[in-house]
C-alpha positions as CSV (number, residue, x, y, z in Angstrom):
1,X,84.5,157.2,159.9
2,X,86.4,158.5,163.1
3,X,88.0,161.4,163.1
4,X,90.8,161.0,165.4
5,X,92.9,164.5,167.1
6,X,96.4,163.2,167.9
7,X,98.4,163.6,170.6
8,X,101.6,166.1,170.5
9,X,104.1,163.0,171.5
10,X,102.4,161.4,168.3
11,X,100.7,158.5,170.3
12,X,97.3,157.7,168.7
13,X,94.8,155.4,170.7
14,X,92.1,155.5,172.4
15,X,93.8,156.3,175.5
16,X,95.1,159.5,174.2
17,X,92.4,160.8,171.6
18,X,89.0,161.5,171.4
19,X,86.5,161.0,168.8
20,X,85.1,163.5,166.5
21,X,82.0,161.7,164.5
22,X,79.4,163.4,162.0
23,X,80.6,166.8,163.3
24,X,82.5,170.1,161.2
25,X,85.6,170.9,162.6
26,X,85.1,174.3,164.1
27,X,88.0,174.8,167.0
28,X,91.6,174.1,167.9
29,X,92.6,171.8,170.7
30,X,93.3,174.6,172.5
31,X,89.7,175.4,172.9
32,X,88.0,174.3,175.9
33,X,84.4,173.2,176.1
34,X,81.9,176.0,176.7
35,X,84.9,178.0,175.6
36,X,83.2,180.2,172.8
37,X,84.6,178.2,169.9
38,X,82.7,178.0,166.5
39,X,80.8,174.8,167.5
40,X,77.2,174.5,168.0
41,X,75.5,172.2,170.5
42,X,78.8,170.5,170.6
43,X,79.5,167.5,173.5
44,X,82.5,167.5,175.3
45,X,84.8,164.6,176.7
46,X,88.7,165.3,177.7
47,X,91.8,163.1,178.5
48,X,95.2,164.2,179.4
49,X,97.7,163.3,176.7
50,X,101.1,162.3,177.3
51,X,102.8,166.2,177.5
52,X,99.9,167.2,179.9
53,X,98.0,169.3,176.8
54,X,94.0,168.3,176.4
55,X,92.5,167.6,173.2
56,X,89.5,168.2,172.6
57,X,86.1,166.9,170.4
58,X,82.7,167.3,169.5
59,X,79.6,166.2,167.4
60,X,77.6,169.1,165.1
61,X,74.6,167.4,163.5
62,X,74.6,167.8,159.7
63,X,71.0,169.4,158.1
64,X,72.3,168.8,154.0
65,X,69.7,166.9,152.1
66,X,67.0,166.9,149.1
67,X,64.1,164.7,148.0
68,X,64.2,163.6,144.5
69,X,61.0,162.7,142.3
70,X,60.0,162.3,138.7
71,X,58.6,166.2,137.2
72,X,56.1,164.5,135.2
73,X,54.8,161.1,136.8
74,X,54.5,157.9,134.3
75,X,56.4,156.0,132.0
76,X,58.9,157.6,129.9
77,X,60.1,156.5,125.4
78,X,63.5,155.5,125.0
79,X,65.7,158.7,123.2
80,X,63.2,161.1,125.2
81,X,64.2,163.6,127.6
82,X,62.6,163.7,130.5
83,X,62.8,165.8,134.3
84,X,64.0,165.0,137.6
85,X,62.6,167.5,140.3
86,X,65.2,168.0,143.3
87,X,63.7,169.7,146.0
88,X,63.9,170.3,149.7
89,X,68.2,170.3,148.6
90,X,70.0,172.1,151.6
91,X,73.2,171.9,152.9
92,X,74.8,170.4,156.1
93,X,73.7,173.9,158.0
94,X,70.3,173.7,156.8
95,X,70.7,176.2,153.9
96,X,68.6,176.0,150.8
97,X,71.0,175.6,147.8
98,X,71.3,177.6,145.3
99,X,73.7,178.4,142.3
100,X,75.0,176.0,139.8
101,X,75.7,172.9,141.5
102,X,76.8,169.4,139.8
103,X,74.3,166.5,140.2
104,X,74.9,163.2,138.9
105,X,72.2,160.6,138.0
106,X,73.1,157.0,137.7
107,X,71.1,154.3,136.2
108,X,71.7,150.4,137.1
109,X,71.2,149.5,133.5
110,X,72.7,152.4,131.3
111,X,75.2,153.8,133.6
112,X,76.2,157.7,134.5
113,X,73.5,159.6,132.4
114,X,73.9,163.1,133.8
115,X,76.9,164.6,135.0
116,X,76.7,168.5,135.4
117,X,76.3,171.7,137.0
118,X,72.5,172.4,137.1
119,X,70.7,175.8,138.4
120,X,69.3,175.6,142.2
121,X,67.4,178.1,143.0
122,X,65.8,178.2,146.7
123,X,66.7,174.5,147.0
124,X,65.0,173.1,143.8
125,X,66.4,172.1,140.7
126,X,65.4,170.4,137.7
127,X,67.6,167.8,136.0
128,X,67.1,166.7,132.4
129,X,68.0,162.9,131.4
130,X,67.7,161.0,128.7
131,X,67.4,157.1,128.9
132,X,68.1,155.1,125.8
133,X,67.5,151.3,126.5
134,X,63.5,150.4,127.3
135,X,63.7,149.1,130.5
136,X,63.3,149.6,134.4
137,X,65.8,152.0,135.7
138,X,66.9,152.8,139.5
139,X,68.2,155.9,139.4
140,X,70.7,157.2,141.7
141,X,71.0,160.9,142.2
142,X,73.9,162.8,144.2
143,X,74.5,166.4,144.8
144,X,77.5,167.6,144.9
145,X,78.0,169.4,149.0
146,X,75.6,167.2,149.8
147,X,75.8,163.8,151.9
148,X,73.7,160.7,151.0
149,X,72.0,159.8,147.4
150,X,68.4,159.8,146.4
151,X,66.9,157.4,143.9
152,X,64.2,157.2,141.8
153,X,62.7,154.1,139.5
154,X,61.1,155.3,135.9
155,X,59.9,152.7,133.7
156,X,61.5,153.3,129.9
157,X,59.3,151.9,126.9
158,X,60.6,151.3,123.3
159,X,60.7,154.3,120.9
160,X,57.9,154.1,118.8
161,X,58.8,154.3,114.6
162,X,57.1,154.0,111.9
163,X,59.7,152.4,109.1
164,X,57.9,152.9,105.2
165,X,59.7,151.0,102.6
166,X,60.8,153.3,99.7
167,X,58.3,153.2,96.8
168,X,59.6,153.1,93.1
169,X,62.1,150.5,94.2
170,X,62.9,148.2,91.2
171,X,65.7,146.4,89.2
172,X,66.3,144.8,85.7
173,X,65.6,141.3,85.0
174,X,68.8,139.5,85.2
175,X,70.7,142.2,88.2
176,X,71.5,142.3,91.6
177,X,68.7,143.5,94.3
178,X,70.2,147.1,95.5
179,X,69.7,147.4,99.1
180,X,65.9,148.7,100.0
181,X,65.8,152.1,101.0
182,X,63.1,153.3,103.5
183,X,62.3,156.4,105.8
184,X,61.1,157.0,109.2
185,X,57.8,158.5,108.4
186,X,56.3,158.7,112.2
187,X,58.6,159.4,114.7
188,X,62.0,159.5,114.9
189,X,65.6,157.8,115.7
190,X,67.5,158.4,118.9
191,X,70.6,160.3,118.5
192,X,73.5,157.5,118.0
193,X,71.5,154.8,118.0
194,X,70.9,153.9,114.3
195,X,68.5,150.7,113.0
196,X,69.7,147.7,112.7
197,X,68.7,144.7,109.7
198,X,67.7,145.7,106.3
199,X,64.4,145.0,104.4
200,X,64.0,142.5,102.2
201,X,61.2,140.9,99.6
202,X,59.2,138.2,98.3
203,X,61.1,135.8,96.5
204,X,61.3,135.8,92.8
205,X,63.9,136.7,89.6
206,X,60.8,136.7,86.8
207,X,59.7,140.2,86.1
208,X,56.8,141.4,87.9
209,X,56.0,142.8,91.1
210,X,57.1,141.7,94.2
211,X,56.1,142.8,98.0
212,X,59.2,144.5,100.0
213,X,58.6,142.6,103.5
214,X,60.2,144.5,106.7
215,X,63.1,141.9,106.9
216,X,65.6,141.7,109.4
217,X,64.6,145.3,110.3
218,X,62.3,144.0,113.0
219,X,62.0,145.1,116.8
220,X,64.2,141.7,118.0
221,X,67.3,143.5,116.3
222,X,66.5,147.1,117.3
223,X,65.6,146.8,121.0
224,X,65.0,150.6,121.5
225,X,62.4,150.5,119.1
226,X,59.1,149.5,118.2
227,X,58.7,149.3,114.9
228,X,55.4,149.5,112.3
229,X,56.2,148.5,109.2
230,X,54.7,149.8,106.2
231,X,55.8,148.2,102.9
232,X,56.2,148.7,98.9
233,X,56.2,147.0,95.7
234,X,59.5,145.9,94.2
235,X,59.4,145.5,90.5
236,X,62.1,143.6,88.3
237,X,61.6,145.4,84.7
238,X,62.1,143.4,81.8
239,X,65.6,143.3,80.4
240,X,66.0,145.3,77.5
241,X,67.6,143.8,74.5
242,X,68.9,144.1,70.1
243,X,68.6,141.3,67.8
244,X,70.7,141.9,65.1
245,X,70.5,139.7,62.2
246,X,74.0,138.3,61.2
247,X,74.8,138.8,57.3
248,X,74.8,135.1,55.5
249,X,75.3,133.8,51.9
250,X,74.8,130.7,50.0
251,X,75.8,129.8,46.3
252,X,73.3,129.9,44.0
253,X,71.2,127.0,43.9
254,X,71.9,125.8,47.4
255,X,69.3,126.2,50.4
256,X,69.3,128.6,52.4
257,X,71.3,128.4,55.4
258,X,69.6,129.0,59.1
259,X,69.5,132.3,59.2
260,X,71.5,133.5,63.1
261,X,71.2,136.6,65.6
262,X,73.5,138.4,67.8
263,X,72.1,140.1,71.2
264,X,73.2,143.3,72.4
265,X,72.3,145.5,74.5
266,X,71.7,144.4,78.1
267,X,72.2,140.8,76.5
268,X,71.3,137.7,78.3
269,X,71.5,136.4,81.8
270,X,74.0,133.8,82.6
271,X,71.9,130.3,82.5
272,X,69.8,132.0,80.0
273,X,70.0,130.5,76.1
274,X,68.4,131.8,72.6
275,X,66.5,128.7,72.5
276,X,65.0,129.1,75.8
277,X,64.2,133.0,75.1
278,X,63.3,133.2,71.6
279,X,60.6,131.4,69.4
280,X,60.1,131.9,65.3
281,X,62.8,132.3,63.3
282,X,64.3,135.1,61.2
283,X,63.3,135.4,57.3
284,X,64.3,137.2,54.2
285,X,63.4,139.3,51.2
286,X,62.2,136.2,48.6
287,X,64.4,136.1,45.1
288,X,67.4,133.6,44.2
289,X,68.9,135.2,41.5
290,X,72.8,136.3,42.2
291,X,72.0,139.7,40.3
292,X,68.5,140.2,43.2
293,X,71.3,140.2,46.1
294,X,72.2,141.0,48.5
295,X,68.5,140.7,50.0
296,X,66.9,142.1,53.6
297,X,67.1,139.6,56.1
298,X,63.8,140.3,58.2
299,X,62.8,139.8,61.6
300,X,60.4,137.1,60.6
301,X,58.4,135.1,62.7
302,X,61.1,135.9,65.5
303,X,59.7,136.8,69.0
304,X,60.6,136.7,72.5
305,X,59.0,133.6,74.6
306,X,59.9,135.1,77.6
307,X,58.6,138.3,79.6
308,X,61.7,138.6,81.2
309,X,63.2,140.2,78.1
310,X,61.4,143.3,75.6
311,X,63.3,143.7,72.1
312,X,64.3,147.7,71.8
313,X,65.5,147.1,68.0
314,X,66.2,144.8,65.7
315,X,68.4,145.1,62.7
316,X,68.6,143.8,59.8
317,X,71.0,141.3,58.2
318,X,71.9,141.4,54.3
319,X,71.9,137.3,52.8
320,X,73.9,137.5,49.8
321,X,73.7,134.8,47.0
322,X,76.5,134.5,45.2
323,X,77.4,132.6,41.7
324,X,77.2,129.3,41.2
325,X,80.6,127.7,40.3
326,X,80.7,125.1,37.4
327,X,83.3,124.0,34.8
328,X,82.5,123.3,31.4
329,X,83.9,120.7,29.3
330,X,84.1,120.2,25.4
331,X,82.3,116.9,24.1
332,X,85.4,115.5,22.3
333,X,83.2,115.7,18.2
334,X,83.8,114.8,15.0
335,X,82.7,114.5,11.4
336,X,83.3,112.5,8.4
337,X,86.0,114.3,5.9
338,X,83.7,116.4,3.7
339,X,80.4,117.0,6.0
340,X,79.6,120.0,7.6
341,X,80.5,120.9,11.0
342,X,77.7,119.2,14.0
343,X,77.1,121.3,16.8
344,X,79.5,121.8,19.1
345,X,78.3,120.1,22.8
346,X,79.6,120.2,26.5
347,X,79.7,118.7,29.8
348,X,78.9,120.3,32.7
349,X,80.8,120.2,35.9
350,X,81.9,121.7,39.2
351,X,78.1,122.4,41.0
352,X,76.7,121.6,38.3
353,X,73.6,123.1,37.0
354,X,70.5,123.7,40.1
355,X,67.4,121.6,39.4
356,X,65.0,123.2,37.0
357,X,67.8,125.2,35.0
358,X,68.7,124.2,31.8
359,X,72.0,125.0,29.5
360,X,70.0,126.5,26.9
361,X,69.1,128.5,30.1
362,X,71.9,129.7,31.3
363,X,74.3,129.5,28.2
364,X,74.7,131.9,25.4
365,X,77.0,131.3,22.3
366,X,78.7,128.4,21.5
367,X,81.8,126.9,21.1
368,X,84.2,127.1,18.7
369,X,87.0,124.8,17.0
370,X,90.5,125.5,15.4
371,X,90.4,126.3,11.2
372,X,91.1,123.1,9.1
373,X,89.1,120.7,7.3
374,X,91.9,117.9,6.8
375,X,92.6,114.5,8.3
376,X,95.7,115.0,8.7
377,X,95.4,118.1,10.2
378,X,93.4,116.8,12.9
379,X,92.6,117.0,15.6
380,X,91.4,120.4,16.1
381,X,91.0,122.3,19.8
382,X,87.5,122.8,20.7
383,X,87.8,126.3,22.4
384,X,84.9,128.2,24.3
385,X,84.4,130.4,21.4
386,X,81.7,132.9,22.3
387,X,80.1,130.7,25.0
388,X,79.0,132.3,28.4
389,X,77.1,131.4,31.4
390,X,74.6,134.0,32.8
391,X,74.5,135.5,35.9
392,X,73.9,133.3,38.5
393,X,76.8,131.4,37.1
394,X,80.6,131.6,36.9
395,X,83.1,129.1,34.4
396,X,85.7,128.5,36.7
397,X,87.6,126.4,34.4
398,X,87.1,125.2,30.7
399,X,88.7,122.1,29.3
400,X,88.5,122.3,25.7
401,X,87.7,118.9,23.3
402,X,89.4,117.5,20.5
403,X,87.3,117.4,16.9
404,X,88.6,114.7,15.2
405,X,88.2,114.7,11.0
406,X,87.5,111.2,10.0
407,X,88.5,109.4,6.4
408,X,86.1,109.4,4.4
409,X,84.9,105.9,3.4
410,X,84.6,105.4,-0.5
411,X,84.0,102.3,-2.6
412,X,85.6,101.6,-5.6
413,X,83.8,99.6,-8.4
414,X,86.3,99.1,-11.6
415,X,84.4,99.8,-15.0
416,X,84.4,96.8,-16.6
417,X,86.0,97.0,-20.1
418,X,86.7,94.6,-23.5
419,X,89.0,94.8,-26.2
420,X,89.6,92.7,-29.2
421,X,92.0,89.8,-28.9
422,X,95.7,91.2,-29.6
423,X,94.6,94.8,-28.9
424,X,96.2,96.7,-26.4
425,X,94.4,97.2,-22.8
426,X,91.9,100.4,-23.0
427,X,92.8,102.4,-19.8
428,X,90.9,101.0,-16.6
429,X,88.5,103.2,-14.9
430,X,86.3,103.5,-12.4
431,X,83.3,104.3,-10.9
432,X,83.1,106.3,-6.7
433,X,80.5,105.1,-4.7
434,X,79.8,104.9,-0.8
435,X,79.9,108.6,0.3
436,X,81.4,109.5,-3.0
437,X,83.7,112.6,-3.4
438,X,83.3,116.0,-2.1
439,X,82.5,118.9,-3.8
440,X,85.5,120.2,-5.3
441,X,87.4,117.1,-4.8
442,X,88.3,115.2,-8.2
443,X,89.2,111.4,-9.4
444,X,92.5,113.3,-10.4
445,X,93.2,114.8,-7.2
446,X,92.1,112.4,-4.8
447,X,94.2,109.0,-6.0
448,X,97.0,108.1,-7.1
449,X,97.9,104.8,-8.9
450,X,95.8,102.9,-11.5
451,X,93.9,99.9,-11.7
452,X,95.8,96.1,-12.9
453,X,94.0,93.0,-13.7
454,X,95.0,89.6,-14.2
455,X,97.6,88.6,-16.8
456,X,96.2,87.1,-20.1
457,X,95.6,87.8,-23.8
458,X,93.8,84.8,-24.9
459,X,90.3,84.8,-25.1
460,X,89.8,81.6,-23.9
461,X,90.8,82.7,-20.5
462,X,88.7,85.6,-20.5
463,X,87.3,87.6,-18.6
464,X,90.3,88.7,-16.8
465,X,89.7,90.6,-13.2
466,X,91.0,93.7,-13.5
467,X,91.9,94.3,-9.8
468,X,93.0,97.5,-7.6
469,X,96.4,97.7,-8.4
470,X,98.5,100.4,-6.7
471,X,95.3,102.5,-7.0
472,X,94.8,104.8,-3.7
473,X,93.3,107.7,-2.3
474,X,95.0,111.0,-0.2
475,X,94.1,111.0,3.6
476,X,91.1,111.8,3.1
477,X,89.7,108.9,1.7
478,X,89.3,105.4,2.5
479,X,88.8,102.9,-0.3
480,X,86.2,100.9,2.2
481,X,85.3,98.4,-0.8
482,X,87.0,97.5,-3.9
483,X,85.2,95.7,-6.6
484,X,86.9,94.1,-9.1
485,X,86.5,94.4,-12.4
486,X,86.2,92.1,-15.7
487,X,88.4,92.3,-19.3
488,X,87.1,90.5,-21.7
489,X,88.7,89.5,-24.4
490,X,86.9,88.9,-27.8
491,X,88.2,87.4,-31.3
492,X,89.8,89.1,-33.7
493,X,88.1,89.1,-36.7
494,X,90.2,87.9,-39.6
495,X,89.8,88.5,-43.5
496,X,90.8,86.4,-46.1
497,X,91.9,87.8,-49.5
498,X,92.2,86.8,-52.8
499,X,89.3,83.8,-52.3
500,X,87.1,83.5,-55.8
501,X,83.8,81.8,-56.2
502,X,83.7,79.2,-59.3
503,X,81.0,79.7,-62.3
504,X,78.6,77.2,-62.2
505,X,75.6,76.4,-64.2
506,X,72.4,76.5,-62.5
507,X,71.1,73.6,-60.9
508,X,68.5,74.5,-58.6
509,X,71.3,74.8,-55.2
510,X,73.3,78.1,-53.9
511,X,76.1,76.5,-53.3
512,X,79.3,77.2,-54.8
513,X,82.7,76.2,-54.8
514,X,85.7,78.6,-54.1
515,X,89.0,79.4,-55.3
516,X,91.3,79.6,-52.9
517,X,94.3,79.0,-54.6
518,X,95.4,82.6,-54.0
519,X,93.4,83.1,-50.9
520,X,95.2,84.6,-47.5
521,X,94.3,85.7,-44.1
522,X,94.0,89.1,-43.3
523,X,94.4,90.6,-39.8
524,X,96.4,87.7,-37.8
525,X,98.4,89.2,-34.8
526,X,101.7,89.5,-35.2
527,X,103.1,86.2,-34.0
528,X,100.5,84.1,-34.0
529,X,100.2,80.8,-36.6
530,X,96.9,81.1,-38.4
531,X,96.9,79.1,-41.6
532,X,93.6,78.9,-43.9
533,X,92.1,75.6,-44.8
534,X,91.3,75.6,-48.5
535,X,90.1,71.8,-48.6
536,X,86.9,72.3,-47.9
537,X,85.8,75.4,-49.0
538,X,82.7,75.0,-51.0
């Protein structure tokens, strides 16, 4: 630009000033040319200024300048430092610089990249710069005290890394992937300028091994880099898991129930099922008896299906079998008066007894009845008496029978009897027959009452049925059949007294002729009319 010397009346055109271009200041207006001021090979032009004073300019050429140029020629790596060589730098008099002097480099595609004092020494210099982003840079390079700028083009390649997936990377079936680690194991990052993306693997949740592929960590989303990928395995572990057995019971007799498992431990994945993991089934210590319990259930035939999974432990279970519950129930019984107790039976209910069992099995003892041996006293309680179940059993509840005492049934059969006509009845008996009477029991003790027959004394209406009568028998008894009996009535035989035979002389006959002048009957019932014929007694 123009550097203009004003007038003293403050007028400033061309008509009053002079130009000063590309030259130091080295004199006052008062200086004329030629005049020994501080100016070297300076021109000279004056004009009169408005209050008569001349002012005065010149041109001084300027000598500063310095040739800029790459200390080592080629391409340059993104991160690295690298040297510009300044040489030839002098100032406007021509003077070699020297000292700590600020430079500043520029790039057109990363901006101000150096911007500090730097040691000249006899006009050369070297500046360090680092360029970051591969590409083709201009740079631009002033010196400070210097006019002008230099610039320089350096081609800047990718950073060359090697990226190695970490090895040992792995994960249990059933988690989430972590993120991959890796390492830089050639080369190295630029300062600030971290990687970008993250590794990532062949697809898969089965266990196994699986290759860690380089990802999103690629050179498209780290353009500063070049990257060489070196990868790893990636192995999903099976998941660790218990089985442990849960405890289960059944009543005696019943069939087992399915035996189930809990898992611990890592337990399953979501989505995962028992049925889609495990095959077999558990199983158990054999025996069925209550007093064998509780018994071991076992792992059985019970594996895993699936690789995903690997059983740490398993535990055991305890199945229990516990008594069978069943009531028992008197038979009502009975007997005839007289006869011995039968045996005593029973029903059995509740669960009843389990196939192949029997009560002479399982029971011991036997029931028992109330004392008494009566009819009327009946009936008498069954009770349980001394009667048990074994082991594997349990009488829940006992409902006792009744034992009925039945009458005895007896049949009478009256004696049959005979008397002489006008003679008094002879005393009816009897004979016992059905079942008879019991030991002990009598004719005496037993009825009560006698035997009657029909009304009659004459022997014409003989025999006479001698029938029950008010003849019974205690409770007991039961007369089932009455026979009836016959009286029969016979003549009475009579005598006659005072009859005489007559004397005869022999005539070759027996017979004889009687006297029955003072005859009479002897042995007529009182109250009858018997008279004796005498006319025709020979």
């Amino acid at each position: 630009g123009a550097f203009f010397v004003q007038a003293e009346d403050g007028r400033r055109d061309k008509a009053t000033c002079l130009e000063f271009r590309r030259g130091l200041f080295r004199s006052n207006v008062g200086n004329a040319p030629g005049g020994g001021g501080g100016g070297r090979g300076a021109s000279t032009a004056a004009a009169a200024g408005a209050n008569g004073r001349v002012v005065v300019t010149w041109d001084i050429p300027d000598l500063s300048g310095f040739n800029i140029a790459l200390a080592v020629p080629g391409e340059k790596t993104a991160g690295s430092a690298f040297d510009l060589s300044i040489t030839s730098a002098q100032n406007s008099s021509g003077t070699p610089l020297s000292g700590n002097i600020n430079v500043t480099v520029t790039s057109d595609v990363s901006g101000t990249v150096h911007n500090a004092a730097v040691a000249f020494t006899a006009g050369a210099a070297t500046v360090p710069v680092t360029l970051n982003t591969p590409a083709t840079h201009t740079l631009t390079v002033s010196v400070t005290g210097i006019a002008g700028t230099r610039q320089v083009v350096v081609t800047v390649n990718r950073r060359p890394i090697t990226v190695s997936a970490s090895a040992g990377a792995s994960k249990m079936y059933g988690e989430s992937d972590l993120q991959f680690a890796y390492s830089i194991t050639a080369g190295s990052l630029i300062s600030g300028i971290p990687l970008n993306g993250a590794l990532s693997r062949v697809a898969g949740e089965s266990a196994g091994n699986y290759q860690i592929q380089q990802g999103s960590l690629t050179d498209g989303n780290n353009p500063n880099y070049a990257i060489t990928f070196v990868g790893a395995t990636f192995a999903i572990t099976p998941r660790p898991i218990t089985v442990t057995a849960n405890a289960k019971s059944k009543m005696y007799g019943e069939n087992d129930p399915a035996f189930t498992f809990t898992v611990g431990g890592n337990g399953l994945v979501s989505g995962d099922t028992v049925e889609s993991i495990f095959t077999g089934a558990l199983g158990r210590e054999a025996g069925e008896t209550v007093a064998g319990s509780p018994y071991t259930i076992t792992q059985g035939s019970l594996s895993l299906v699936s690789g995903n999974y690997s059983l740490s432990s398993f535990n055991s279970g305890t199945f229990s079998v516990s008594v069978r519950s069943i009531t028992v129930t008197a038979n009502n019984s009975g007997k005839t008066y007289g006869e011995i107790d039968p045996v005593f039976t029973f029903a059995v209910g509740g669960n009843g007894l389990v196939l192949g069992d029997t009560i002479e099995g399982v029971f011991t003892g036997n029931l028992n009845r109330h004392a008494g041996e009566t009819v009327v006293g009946s009936p008498y309680a069954i009770t349980q008496g001394s009667l048990v179940a074994n082991s594997n059993y349990s009488i829940a509840a006992f409902t006792p029978g009744e034992f009925a005492i039945g009458t005895r049934s007896i049949s009478v059969t009256a004696n049959n009897q005979v008397k002489t006509y006008g003679e008094a009845d002879p005393e009816f008996t009897f004979t016992v027959g059905g079942n008879g009477l019991v030991s002990g029991d009598t004719v005496e003790s037993v009825f009560s009452g006698t035997l009657e027959r029909v009304a009659g004394e004459a022997v014409t209406g003989s025999p006479y049925a001698i029938n029950q009568g008010t003849l019974s028998v205690n409770s007991n008894y039961e007369i089932a059949t009455f026979i009836a009996g016959e009286l029969s009535v016979t003549a009475k035989a009579l005598t006659v007294s005072g009859a005489a035979a007559n004397n005869k002389v022999y005539d070759g006959n027996t017979s004889a002729t009687l006297d029955l002048g003072g005859a009479a009957l002897v042995g007529v019932v009182s109250g009858d009319d018997v008279s004796l014929d005498t006319g025709s007694a020979v």
